[in-house]
C-alpha positions as CSV (number, residue, x, y, z in Angstrom):
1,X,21.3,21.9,-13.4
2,X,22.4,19.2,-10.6
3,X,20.3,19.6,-7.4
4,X,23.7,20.7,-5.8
5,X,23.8,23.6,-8.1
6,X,20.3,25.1,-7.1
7,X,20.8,26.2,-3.7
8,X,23.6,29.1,-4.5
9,X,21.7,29.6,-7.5
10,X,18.5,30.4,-6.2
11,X,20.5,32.9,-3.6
12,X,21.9,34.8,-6.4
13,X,18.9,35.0,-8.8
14,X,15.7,33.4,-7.1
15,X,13.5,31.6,-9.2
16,X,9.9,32.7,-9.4
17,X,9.0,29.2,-8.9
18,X,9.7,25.9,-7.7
19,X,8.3,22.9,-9.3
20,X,8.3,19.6,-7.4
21,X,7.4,15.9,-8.8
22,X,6.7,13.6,-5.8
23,X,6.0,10.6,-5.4
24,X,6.3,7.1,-3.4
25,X,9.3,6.6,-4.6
26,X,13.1,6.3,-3.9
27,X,13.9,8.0,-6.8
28,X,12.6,11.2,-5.3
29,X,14.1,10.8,-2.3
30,X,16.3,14.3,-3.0
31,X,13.5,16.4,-3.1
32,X,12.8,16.4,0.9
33,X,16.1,18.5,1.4
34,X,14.1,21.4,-0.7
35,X,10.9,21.2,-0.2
36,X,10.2,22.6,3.0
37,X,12.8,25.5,2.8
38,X,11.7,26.3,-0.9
39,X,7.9,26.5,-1.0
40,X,6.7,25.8,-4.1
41,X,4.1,23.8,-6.9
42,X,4.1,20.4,-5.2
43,X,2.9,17.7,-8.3
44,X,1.9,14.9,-6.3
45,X,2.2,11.6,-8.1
46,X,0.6,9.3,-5.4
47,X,-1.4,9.6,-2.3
48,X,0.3,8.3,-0.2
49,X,3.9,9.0,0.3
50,X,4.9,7.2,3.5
51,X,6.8,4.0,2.3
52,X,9.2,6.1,0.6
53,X,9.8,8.5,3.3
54,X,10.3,6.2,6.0
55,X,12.7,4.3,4.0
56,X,14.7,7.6,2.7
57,X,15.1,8.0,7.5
58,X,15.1,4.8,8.8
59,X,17.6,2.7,6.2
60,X,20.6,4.7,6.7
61,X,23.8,4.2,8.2
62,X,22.6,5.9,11.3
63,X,18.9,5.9,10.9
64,X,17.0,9.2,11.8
65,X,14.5,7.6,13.8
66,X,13.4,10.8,16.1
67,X,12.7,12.4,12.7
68,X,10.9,10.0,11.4
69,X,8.2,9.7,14.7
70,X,8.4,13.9,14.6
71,X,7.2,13.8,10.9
72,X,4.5,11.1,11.9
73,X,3.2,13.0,14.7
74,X,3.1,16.2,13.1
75,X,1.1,14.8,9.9
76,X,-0.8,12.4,12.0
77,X,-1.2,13.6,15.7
78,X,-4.4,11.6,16.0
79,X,-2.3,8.1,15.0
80,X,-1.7,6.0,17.8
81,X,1.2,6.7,20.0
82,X,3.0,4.2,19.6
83,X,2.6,3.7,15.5
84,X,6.2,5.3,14.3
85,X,7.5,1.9,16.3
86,X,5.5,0.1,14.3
87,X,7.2,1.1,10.7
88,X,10.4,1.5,12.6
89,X,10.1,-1.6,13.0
90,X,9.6,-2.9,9.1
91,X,5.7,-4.3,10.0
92,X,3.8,-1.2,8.3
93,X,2.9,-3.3,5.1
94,X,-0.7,-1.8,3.7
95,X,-1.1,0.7,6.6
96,X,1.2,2.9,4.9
97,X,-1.9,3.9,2.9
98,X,-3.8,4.9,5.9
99,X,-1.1,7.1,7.6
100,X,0.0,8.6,3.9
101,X,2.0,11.2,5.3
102,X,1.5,14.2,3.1
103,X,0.1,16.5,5.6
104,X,3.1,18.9,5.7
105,X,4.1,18.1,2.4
106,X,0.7,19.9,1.2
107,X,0.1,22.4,4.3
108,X,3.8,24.0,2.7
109,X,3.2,24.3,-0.7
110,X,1.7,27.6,-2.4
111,X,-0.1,24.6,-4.7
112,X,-0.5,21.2,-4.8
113,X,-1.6,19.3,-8.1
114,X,-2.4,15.4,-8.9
115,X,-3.7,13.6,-11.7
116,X,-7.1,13.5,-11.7
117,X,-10.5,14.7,-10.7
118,X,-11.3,12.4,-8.3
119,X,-8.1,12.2,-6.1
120,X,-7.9,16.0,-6.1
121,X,-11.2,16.2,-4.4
122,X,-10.3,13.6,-1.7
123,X,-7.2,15.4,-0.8
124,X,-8.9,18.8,-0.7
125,X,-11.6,17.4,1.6
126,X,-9.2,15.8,3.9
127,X,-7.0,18.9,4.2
128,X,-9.5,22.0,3.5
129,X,-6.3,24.3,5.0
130,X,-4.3,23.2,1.9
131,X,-4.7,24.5,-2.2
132,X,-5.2,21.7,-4.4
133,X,-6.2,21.1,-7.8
134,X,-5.9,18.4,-10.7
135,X,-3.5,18.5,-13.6
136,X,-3.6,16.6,-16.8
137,X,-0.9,14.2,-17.1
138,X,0.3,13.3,-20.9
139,X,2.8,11.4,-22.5
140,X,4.6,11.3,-26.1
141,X,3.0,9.9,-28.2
142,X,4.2,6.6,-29.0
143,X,3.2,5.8,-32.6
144,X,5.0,9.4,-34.0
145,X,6.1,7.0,-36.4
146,X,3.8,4.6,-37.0
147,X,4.7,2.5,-39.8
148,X,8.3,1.9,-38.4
149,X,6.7,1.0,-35.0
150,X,4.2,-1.7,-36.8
151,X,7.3,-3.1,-39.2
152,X,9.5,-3.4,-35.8
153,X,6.7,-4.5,-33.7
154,X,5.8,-7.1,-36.5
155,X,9.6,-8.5,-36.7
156,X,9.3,-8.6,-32.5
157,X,6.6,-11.4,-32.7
158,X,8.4,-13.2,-35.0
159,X,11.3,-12.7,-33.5
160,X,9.6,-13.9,-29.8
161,X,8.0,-17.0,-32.2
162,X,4.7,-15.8,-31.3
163,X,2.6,-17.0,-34.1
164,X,0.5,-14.7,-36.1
165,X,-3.1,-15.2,-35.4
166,X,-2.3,-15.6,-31.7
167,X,-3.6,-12.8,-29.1
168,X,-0.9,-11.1,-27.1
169,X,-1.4,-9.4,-24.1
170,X,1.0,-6.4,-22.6
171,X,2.0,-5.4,-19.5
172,X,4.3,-2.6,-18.9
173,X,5.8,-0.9,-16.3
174,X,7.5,-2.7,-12.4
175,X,6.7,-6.1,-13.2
176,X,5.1,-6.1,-9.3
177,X,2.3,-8.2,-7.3
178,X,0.4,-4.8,-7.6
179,X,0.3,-4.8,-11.5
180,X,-1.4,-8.0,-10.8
181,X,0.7,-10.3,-12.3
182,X,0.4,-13.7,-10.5
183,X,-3.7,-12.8,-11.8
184,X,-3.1,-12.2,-15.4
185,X,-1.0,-15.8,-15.7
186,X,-3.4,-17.5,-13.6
187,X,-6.0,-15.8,-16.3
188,X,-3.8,-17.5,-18.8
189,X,-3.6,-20.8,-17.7
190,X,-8.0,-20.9,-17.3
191,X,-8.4,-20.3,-20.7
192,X,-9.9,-23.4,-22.1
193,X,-7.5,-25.8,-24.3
194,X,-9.5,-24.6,-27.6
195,X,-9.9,-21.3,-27.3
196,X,-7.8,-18.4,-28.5
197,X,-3.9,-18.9,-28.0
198,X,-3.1,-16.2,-25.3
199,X,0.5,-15.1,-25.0
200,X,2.0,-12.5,-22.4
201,X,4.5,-9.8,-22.9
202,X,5.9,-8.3,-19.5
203,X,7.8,-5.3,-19.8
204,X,9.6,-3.7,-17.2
205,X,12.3,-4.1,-14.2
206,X,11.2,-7.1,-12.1
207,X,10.3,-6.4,-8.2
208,X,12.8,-7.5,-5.9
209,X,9.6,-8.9,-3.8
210,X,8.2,-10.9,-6.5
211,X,9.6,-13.6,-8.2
212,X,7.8,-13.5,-11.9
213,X,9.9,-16.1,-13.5
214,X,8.3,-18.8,-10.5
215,X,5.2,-18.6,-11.0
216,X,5.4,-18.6,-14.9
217,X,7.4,-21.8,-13.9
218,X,4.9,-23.2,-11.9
219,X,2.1,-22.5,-14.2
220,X,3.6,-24.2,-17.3
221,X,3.6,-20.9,-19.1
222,X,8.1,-20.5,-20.0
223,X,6.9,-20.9,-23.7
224,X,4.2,-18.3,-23.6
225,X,5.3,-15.5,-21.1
226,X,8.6,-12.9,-22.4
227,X,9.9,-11.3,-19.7
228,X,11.9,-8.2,-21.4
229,X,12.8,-6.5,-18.6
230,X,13.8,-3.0,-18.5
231,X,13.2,-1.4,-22.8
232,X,14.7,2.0,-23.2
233,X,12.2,4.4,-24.4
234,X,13.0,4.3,-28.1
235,X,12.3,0.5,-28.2
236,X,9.0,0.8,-26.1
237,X,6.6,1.6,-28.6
238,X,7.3,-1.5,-30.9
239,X,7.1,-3.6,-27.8
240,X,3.6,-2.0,-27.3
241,X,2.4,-2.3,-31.1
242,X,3.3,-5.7,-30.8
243,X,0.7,-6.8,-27.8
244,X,-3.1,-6.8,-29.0
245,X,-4.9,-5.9,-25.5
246,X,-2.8,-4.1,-22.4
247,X,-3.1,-5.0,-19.1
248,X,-3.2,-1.6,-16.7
249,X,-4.8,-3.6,-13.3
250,X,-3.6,-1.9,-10.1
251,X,-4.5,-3.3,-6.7
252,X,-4.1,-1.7,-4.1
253,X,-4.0,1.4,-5.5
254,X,-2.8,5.1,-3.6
255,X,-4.7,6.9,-6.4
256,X,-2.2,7.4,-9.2
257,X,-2.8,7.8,-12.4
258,X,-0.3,5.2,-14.6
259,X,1.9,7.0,-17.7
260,X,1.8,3.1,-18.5
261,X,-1.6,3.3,-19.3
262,X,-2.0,6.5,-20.9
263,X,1.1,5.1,-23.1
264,X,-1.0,2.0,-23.8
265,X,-3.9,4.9,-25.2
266,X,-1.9,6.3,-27.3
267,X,-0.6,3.4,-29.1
268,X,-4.6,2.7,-29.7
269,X,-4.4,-0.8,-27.7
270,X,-7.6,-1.5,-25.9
271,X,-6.8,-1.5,-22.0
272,X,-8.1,-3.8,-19.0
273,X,-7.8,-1.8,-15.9
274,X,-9.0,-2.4,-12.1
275,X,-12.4,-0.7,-11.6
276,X,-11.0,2.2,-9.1
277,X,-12.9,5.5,-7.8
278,X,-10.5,7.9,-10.3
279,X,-11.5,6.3,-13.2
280,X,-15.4,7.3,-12.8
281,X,-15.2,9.8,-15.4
282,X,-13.5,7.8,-17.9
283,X,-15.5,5.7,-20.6
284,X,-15.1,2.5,-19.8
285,X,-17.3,-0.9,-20.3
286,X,-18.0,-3.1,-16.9
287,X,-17.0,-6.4,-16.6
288,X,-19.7,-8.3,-15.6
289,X,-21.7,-6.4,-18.0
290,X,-22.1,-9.0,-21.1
291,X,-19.5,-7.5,-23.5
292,X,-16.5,-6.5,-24.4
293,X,-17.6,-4.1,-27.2
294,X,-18.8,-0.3,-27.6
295,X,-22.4,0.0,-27.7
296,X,-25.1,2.5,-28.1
297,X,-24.9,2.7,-24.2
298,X,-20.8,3.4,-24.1
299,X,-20.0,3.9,-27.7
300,X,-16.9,5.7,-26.7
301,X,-15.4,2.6,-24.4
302,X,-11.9,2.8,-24.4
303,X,-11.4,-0.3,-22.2
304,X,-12.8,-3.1,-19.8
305,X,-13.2,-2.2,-15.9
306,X,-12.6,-4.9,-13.9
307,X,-13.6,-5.2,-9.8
308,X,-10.9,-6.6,-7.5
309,X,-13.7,-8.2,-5.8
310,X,-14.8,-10.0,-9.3
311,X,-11.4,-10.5,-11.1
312,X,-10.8,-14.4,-10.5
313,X,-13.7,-14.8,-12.5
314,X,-13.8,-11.7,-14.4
315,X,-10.3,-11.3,-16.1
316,X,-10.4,-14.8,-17.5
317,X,-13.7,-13.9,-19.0
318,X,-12.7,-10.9,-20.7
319,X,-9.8,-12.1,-22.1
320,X,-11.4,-14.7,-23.9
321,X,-13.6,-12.7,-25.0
322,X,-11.1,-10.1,-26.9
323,X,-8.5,-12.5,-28.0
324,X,-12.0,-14.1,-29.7
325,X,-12.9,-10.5,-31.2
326,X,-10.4,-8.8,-33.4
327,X,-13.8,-6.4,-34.2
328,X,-14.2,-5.4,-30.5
329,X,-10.1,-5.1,-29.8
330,X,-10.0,-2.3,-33.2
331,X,-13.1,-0.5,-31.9
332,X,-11.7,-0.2,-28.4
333,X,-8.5,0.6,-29.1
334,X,-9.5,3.5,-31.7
335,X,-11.4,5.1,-29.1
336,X,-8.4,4.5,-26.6
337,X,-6.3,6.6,-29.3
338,X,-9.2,9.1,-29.4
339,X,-8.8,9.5,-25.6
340,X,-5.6,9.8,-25.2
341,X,-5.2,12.7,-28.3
342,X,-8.2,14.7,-26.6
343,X,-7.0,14.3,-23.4
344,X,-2.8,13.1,-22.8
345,X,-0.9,14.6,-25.2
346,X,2.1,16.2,-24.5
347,X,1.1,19.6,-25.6
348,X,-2.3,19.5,-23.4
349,X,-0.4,18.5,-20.5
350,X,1.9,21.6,-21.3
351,X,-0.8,24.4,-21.8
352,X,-1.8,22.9,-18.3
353,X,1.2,23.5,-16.7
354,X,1.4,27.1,-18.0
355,X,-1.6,27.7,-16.3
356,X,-0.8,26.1,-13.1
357,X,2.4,27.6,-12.7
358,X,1.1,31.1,-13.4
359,X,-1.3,30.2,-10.5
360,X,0.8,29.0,-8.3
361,X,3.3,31.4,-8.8
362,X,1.2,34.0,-7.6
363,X,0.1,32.5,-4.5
364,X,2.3,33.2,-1.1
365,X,3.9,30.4,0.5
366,X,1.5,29.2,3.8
367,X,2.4,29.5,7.2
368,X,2.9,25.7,8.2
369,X,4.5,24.8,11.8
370,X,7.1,22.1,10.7
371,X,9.0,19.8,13.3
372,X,12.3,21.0,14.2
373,X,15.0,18.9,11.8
374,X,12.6,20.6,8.7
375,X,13.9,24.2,9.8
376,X,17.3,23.5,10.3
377,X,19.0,24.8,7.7
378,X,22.1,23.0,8.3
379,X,24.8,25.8,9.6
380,X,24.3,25.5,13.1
381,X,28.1,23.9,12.9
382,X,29.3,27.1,11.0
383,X,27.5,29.2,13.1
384,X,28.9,28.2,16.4
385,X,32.4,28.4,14.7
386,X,31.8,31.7,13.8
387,X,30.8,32.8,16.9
388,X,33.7,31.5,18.1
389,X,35.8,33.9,16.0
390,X,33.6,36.8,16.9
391,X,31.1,37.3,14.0
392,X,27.6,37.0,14.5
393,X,26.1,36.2,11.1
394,X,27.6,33.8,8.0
395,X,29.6,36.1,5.5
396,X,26.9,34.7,2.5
């Protein structure tokens, strides 16, 4: 069903529920027309949804600025007067994360799930007024055929000329600043000349505000960096059965939990990832800590933690150290496929929903004072015109 279809739908035979997947992006930029007029079960896949929004009003042929600063005032009425100007204005850059914007969004939903523990608690302290809870995320699970993914992964080296005993690293998803990129090649190029041959796969679309193929330019690196660019699905788990460790960093980070990492679980690849609040409950070994191994300590690891603060030092260290240790890179990446079956599968993430919705379903939409352009329903034309011809209410 097309978004189009779902209004007169709805009108005929209401849906119990409405399910909403949000996030700060412009690919959900169709949800805003719904989700204020159709309370529903608001996922929320960031925390912080401002960038997207502002974009959605402001980049238009006639840009809804008035609706823009109303929305800003009503989620933030203790921001500074004269902040909408500001964004108006293109000069928000990383304040977006501290005006995120989702106050309405969550005071108008009967529910409100995210993606973890930890982000779930900081948005239900910093709106009390609103229901929230955490939801499993999973993802399919990318080695359902393993022994054609290893043959085509195998056949991808070689085809790439990556030699066999060399150490590939992955990254997947928006080849971005954020994914810390420009890090991971400068973590390259610092490995010392007779150390373990480290090459880079990059897979994803390439950010319009970062020019990848420069820097790997600049650092010398065009033989040992493949940019793939955007892999439909069906070829994506080859291309991550071919890397040996997965890079996951994130910096800065709105809270989100990466499908690009929980992929990178499932296909049993041990993961580096930026040493983040949500992540406190998930097994994983400290940087600075001496290893890059399970031990007694965290015998479960399932990957390497690394603090921005730390990381020009750190993330040259630990790669080293796993392209150096096949033993440590199979133990971590078992338990990284143990993770991801008792936690992200698919299934799991559907029981969840079953739950949630049943929940949510049940709950009554909240009473939430929206600015004006959020009410209007769009018939004020139709209405005038009818009253015109002497009817007072719309024949539907």
């Amino acid at each position: 069903m097309s978004p189009s279809e779902f209004v007169w739908r709805h009108r005929r035979h209401p849906y119990d529920l409405i399910v909403y997947q949000l996030g700060n992006s412009a690919s959900h930029d169709f949800i805003w027309a719904y989700l204020f007029r159709y309370p529903g079960l608001l996922v929320l896949h960031d925390a912080q949804i401002h960038q997207a929004r502002a974009l959605w009003l402001l980049r238009r042929l006639e840009p809804r600025l008035d609706d823009y600063l109303a929305e800003l005032r009503a989620n933030h009425p203790e921001a500074p007067a004269d902040l909408g100007w500001l964004f108006a204005a293109g000069l928000g850059g990383q304040l977006f994360r501290h005006w995120p914007l989702l106050s309405l969004a969550l005071g108008v939903s009967r529910l409100a799930a995210v993606h973890n523990a930890h982000l779930a608690r900081a948005l239900a302290e910093a709106h009390p007024d609103a229901a929230i809870t955490a939801i499993t995320m999973g993802v399919a699970d990318p080695l359902d055929d393993g022994v054609a993914v290893t043959l085509q992964a195998g056949a991808l080296r070689a085809r790439l000329g990556i030699p066999s005993d060399a150490c590939v690293v992955g990254a997947y998803g928006g080849v971005t600043p954020e994914k810390r990129i420009p890090e991971l090649l400068k973590a390259v190029v610092a490995q010392p000349p007779d150390g373990p041959r480290l090459y880079v796969l990059l897979v994803g679309l390439r950010a319009p505000h970062y020019d990848v193929d420069a820097d790997v330019r600049a650092l010398g690196l065009d033989a040992r960096v493949h940019i793939a660019g955007y892999v439909p699905d069906a070829e994506l788990p080859a291309w991550m059965a071919a890397a040996d460790v997965c890079c996951c960093l994130r910096w800065p980070s709105n809270g989100e939990t990466s499908a690009s990492w929980l992929r990178c679980l499932g296909a049993g690849r041990p993961t580096l990832v930026t040493a983040l609040a949500q992540w406190q409950d998930v097994p994983l070994l400290e940087a600075g800590g001496g290893g890059v191994a399970p031990t007694a300590r965290t015998p479960g690891a399932i990957g390497v933690a690394i603090d921005p603060l730390d990381e020009p030092r750190d993330l040259p260290h630990v790669l080293a150290s796993l392209a150096s240790s096949p033993a440590a890179r199979q133990a971590l990446g078992a338990n990284a496929r143990a993770w991801w079956e008792a936690h992200h599968t698919l299934p799991r993430m559907a029981d969840a929903y079953e739950r949630l919705i049943e929940t949510a379903a049940a709950r009554p939409a909240p009473a939430c004072t929206l600015p004006a352009h959020l009410v209007d329903d769009g018939t004020g034309t139709a209405r005038r015109i009818l009253g015109e011809m002497g009817m007072s209410a719309l024949p539907w």
